[in-house]
N, C-alpha and C positions, 0 to 999 in steps of 0.2 A: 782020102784026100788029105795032103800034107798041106797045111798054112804055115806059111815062115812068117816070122816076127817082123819082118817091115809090111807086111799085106797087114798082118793083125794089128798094125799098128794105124796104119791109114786106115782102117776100118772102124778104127775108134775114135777116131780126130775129125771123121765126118759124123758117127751118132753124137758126139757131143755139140759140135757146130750144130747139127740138124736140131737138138734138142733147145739150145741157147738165142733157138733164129725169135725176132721179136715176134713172130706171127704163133709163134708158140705161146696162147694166152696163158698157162698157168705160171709157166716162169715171169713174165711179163707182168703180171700183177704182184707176182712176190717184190721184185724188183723194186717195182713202184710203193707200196706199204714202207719196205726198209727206208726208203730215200723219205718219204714223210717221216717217218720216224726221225731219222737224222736230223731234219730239221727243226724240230718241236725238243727235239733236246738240246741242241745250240739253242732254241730260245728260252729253256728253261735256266742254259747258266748264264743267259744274259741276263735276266732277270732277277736270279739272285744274286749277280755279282751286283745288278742296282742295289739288292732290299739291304744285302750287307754293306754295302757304302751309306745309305739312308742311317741304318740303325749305326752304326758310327757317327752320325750327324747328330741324332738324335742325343748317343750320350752324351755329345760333349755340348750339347744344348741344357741338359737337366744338371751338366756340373753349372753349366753357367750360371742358371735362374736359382740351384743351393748357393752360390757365393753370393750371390745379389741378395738374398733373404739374410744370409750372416752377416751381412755389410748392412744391411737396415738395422740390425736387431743390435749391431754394432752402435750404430747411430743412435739408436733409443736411447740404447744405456748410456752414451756419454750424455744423451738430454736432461734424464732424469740423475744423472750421477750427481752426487754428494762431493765426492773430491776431484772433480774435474769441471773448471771455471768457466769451460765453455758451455755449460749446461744451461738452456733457460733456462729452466724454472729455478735452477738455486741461484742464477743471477739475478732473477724477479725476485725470489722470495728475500735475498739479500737487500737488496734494494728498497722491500717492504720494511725490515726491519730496520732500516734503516733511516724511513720517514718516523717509522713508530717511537723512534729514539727521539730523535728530532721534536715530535710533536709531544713526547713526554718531557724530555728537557723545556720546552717555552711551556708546557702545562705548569711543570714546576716551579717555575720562573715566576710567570705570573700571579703562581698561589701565594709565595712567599713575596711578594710585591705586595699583593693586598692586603694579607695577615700586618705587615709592615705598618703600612701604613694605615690600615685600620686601628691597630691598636694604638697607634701613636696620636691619630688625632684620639680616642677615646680617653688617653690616659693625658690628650691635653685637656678636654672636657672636664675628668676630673682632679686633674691641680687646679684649673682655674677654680673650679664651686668650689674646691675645700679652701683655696686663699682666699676666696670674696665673702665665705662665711667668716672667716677666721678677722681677717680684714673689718667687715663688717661690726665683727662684735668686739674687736679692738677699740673700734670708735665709739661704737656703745658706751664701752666701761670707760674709756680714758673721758668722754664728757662728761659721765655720770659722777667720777671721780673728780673731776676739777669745779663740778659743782658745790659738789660735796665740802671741797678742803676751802670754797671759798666763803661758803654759807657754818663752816664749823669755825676759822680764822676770824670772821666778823660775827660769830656768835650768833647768827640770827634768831635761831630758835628759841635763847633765852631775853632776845630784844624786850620782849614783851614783860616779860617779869621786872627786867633792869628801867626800864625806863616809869614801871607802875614804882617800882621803890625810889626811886631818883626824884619822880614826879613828888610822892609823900613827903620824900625832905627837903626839899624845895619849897612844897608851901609851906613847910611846919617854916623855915628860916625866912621864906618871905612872910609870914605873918609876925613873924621877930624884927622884920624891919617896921613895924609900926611903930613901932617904939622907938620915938624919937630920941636916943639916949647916946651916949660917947661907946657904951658897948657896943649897941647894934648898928653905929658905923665904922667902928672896929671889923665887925664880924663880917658888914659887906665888905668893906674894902680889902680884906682877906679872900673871900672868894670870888671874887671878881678878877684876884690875881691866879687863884687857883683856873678861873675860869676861863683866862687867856691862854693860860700854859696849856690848859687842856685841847684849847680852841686848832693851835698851832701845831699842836702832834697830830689831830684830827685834817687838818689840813694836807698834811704829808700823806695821810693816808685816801681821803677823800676826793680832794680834788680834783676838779678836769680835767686840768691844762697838767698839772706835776704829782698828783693822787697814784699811788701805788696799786692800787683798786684802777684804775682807769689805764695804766701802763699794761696790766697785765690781760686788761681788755682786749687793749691795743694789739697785744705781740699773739691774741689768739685765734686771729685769721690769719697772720704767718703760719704760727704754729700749726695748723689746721691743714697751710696749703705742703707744706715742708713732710711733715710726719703722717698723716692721711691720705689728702686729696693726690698729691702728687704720686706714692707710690700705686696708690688703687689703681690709679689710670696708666702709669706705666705696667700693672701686670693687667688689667683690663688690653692694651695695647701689644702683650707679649700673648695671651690669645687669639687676638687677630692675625698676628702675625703669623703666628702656628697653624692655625687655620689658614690663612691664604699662600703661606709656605706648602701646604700640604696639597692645598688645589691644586696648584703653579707644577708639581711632579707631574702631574695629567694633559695628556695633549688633548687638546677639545677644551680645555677649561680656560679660562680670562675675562676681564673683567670683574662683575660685582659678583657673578656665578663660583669664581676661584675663592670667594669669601666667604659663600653659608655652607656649614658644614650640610645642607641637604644634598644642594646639588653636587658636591664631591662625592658625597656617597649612595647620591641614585649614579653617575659619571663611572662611581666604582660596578653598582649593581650590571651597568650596564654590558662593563668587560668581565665578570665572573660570569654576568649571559652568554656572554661570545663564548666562553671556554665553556662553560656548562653544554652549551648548542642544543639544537635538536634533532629529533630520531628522523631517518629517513624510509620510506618507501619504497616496494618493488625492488628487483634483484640489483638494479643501478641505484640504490639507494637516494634516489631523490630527495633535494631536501636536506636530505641529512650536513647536517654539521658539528665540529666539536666534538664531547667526549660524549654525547644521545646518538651523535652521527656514528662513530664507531661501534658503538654498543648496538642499536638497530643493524648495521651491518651484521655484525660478528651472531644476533640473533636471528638473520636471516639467512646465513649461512649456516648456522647449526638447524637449526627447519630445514633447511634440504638435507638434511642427512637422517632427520627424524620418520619413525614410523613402524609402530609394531608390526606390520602384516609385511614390511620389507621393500613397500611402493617407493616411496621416498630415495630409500640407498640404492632400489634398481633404476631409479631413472639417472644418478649418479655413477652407475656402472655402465650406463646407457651412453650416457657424453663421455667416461675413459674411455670406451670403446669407439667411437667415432673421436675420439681424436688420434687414436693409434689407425683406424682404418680409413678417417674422414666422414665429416659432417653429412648427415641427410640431404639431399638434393645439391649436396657441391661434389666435384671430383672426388675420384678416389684415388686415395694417395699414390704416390708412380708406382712402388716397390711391389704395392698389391694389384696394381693395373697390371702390372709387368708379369707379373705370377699370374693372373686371369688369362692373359694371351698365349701363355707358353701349356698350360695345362689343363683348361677345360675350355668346352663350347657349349653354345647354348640348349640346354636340352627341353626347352618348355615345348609344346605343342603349337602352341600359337602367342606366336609373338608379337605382341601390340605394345607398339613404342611411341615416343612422344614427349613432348616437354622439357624435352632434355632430360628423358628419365632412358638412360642408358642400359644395356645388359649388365656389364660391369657393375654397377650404381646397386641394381635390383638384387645381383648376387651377395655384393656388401653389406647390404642390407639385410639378407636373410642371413648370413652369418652371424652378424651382431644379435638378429632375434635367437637365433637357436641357442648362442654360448650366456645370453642374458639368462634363460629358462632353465638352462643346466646349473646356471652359479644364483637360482633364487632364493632355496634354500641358505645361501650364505650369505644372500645380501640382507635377506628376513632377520639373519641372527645381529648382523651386524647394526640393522637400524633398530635391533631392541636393544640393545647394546646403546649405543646413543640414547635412544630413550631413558631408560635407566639412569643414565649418571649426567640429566641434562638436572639443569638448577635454574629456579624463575631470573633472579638478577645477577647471577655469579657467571661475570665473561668467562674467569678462569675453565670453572666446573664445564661450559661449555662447551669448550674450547678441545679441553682436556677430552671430553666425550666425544666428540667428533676422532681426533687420534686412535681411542680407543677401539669405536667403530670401525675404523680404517683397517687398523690392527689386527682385529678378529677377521675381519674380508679375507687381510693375505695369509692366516692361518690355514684359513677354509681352501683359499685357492690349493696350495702348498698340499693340504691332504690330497685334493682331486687328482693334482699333478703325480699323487704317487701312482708306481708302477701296479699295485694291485684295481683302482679306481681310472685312471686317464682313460687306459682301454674303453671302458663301459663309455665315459664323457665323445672320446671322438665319434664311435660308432654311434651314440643317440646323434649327435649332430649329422654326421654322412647319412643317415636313414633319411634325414628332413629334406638334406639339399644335394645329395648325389640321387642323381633319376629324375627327380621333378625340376629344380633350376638347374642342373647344368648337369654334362656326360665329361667326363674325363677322356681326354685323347687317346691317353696308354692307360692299362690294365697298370703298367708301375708307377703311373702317377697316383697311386692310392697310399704311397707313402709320406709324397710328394705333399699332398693334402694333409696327411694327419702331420706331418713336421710344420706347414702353417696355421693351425690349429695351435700347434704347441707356442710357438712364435709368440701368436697373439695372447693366449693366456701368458707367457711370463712378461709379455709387455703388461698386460691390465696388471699382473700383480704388483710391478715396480712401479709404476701408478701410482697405486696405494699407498705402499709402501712409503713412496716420496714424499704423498700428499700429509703422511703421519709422521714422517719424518721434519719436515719443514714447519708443520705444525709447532711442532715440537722446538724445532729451532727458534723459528722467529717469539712465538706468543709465550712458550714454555718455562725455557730450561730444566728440564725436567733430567738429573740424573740417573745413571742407571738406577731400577727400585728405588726409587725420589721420588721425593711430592716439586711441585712447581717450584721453583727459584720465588724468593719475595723480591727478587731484582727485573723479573720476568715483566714484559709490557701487559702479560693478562694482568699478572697480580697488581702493577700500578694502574693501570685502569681501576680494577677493583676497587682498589684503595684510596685514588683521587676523585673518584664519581661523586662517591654520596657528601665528602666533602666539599665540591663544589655546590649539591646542591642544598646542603648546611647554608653557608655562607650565603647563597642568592638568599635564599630563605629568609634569615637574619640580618640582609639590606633591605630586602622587600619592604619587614616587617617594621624597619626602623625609617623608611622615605616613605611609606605608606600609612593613611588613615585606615586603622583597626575595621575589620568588618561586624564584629562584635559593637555592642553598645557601648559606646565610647564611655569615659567618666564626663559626669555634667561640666558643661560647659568647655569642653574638650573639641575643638575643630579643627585641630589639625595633626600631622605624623609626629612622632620624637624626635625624628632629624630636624623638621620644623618648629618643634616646642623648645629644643637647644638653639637653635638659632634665636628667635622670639627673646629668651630667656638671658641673651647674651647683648639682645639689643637694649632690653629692660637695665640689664646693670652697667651698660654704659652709659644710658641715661641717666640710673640713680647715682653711678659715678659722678656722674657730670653735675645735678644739682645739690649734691652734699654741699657743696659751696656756700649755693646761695640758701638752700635750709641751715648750714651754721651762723650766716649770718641774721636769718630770721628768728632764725628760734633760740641757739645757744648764748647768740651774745645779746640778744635782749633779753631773756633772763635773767643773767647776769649784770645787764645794765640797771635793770628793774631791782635787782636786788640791791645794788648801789646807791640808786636812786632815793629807795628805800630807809639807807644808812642816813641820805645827807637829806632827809626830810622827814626829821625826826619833830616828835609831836611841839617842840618849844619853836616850829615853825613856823604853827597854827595862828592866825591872829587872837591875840590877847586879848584876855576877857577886865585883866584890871587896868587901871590908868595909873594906878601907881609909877616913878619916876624910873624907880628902879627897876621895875616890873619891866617897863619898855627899853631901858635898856639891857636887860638881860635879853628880849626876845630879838632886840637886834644884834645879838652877837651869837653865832649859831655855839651850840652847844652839847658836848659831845657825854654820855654819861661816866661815869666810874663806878669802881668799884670800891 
């Protein structure tokens, strides 16, 4: 049998139809597998054409949240920056040293105020004693002397001889007048003339009303008020004046108060107190005032930085790091909020919240403990370091130690950060707090992490840095390898302290009664034994007067007196004619 090529051909075009028919299960299920298939792979590139759009989302989310962290770390450093004026802290610490200046200019001020005028009333104190003595014993000698020249001029000391010789020839010549004879009224009449001549020059000298003896009497409470009395009491008057010129500078002073040197110099004591001040309390320094007030400060601030075992400078690293990350129980600062949301979630078990104690809060939190525990070693070094170079009352030494502390801190940081050390530093910290507090979103935020790690330590170190720097600035001046400036507010601190409390010391001592056993009869201070002392020689000023006239010129008068009541005074023992007439005619002796 012959088959031609169109038979065999419909012959074929029916076994394949026959074979293709759908009741034909095995073809029919093949079918059906391909078409699922088909479909499961259109949905597989739908899918990855999502995942690969996502992961494009993604990177240009983890550029975003790196520029956001640059743009913080930016922002630190213009805070903490030296040469950029928009920085808190050097606009604060500018500001400090600038009250510091301020309060050392009027400390200044005021010292050389007081010095002033302490020594000026002091050295008017003693001009006046050395003119009241000098004055004094001026008067002394010049009465002593015009006694002298008046009692050597009338001879009086040999009165007594002269008038026992005068008296013997006198009677020898009155017993010659018995003799009724032409001689011996010769001889009267002769001395009778001698006797008037003599009477009459004796007059000139003697008498009351025209006596040269009585004139010079006269002219010696002049003399007394002119050459003595008056100037005593005008420099008696030029210390008053000095004195109550010297009150009268003092506001608070007036009245009778502007005039004893006490109360101007308890008035003084009272404002080297004010500038002296006292020390205050607790970290706000209570209390405090003055140059005790800064000093307590500056000693309460070097105490938080003290401590051998490193508790102290870690609780100081403790507050740089919440202030770069934010305070315990307040927000956390945006930049690091911001980074929390984009890069990890919560990974605790069980989350128990409340109080407004936050995920974000808790995570902050544990970061600061971890990076504190890694850097204690170096906070340890750094608070024996202050220990060391601290000094009981030296602000400077203080001061200066605290810097130094600081100093070695960013040493220590600066090694850690190095490329052989940082590694070991981030992975102890991710051991603490990746897995237990939080899970990282991506597997590539694990860079993402250790670059804010890095972030936060060169923040904490420029901190430091700043903190040693402004130190340095404001209290210091401290040259490269230099000791302190002596123009430095530590070093005048220093230097104005003990001097202020020099001086209180030395008003205390001088407005105050001695707590030692005084000397007998001693009841009151210096300040008031000068005053006291001052009122006494105004008084003795004032009655030299009337003692010259009681004592100097009655002596004087008594000696006069003396002259013109000489023994041919006495009532006469003879009746003789001439006898009575000699005793009525006073009679002056010769020689």
């Amino acid at each position: 049998m012959v088959f031609t090529d169109s038979a065999y051909q419909g012959d074929s075009e029916c076994s394949v139809h026959d074979a293709l028919k759908d009741n034909s299960p095995n073809v029919g299920l093949k079918l059906g597998e391909i078409d699922n298939a088909r479909q499961k792979i259109d949905q597989a590139n739908e899918s990855l054409g999502n995942e690969v759009e996502n992961l494009g989302s993604w990177n240009q989310a983890a550029k975003d949240v790196i520029d956001k962290a640059n743009g913080k770390c930016e922002e630190i450093l213009k805070k903490v920056g030296k040469d950029k004026p928009e920085g808190k802290i050097f606009l604060q610490a500018e500001e400090l040293k600038k009250k510091g200046i301020e309060l050392f200019t009027a400390a200044q001020s005021a010292k050389s105020l007081v010095e002033q005028k302490v020594t000026k009333a002091l050295e008017a104190v003693v001009e006046m004693d050395a003119s009241l003595k000098k004055d004094l014993k001026s008067v002394k000698e010049e009465i002593k002397r015009g006694i002298k020249e008046v009692i050597t001029e009338l001879e009086v000391e040999k009165l007594d001889e002269k008038v026992r010789d005068d008296l013997t020839t006198l009677k020898e010549n009155i017993e010659k007048l018995t003799e009724d004879d032409n001689a011996t009224k010769s001889l009267v009449n002769g001395q009778l003339e001698v006797l008037k001549r003599e009477k009459s020059t004796l007059d000139l000298t003697t008498s009351k009303e025209h006596g040269s003896i009585q004139r010079a009497v006269n002219g010696l409470d002049s003399n007394f008020d002119n050459h003595i009395q008056t100037p005593l009491s005008q420099k008696v008057g030029e210390v008053d004046k000095a004195i109550e010129g010297l009150g009268g500078t003092f506001d608070g002073l007036s009245g009778e108060n502007a005039k004893k040197l006490e109360k101007i110099l308890d008035h003084i004591k009272g404002e080297v107190e004010k500038i002296k001040g006292t020390g205050g309390t607790g970290w706000d320094n209570k209390g405090g005032q003055g140059l005790e007030g800064i000093k307590s400060k500056v000693q309460d601030y070097f105490n938080a930085f003290t401590g051998s075992d490193g508790t102290q400078f870690n609780e100081i690293v403790n507050g740089w790091l919440q202030g770069i990350l934010g305070k315990q129980r307040q927000r956390v600062v945006e930049w690091f909020s911001e980074w929390i949301k984009q890069h990890v979630n919560d990974g605790r078990t069980r989350m128990v919240l409340g109080d407004d104690i936050t995920f974000d809060k808790i995570f902050r939190d544990e970061i600061i403990d971890q990076i504190k525990k890694q850097l204690h070693s170096e906070a340890k070094a750094a608070g024996e370091k202050v220990t060391q170079e601290k000094s009981a009352n030296d602000i400077t030494s203080n001061i200066e130690a605290v810097k130094k502390g600081c100093e070695d801190f960013v040493k220590g940081i600066d090694k850690r950060l190095n490329k052989n050390q940082i590694t070991s530093l981030l992975q102890a910290v991710k051991k603490e707090v990746v897995g237990k507090i939080v899970n990282m979103k991506s597997t590539k935020n694990d860079d993402h992490f250790n670059d804010v790690l890095k972030t936060i330590l060169i923040a904490l170190r420029s901190t430091s840095n700043q903190v040693a720097e402004e130190l340095n600035s404001v209290f210091l001046n401290i040259p490269d390898n230099g000791d302190p400036s002596p123009g430095s507010i530590a070093k005048i601190l220093d230097h104005i302290t003990p001097i202020a409390w020099s001086l209180h010391d030395q008003l205390n001592d001088a407005t105050t009664l001695s707590q030692q056993p005084p000397p007998q009869g001693q009841t009151e201070s210096p300040a008031q034994a000068v005053d006291s002392k001052l009122m006494a020689v105004k008084s003795k000023v004032t009655g030299l007067e009337d003692d010259s006239k009681r004592n100097v010129t009655r002596e004087l008068r008594d000696t006069a007196g003396q002259v013109e009541g000489d023994p041919l005074h006495q009532s006469p023992q003879s009746t003789h004619p001439l006898q009575l007439q000699l005793h009525q005619a006073p009679w002056h002796p010769t020689e």
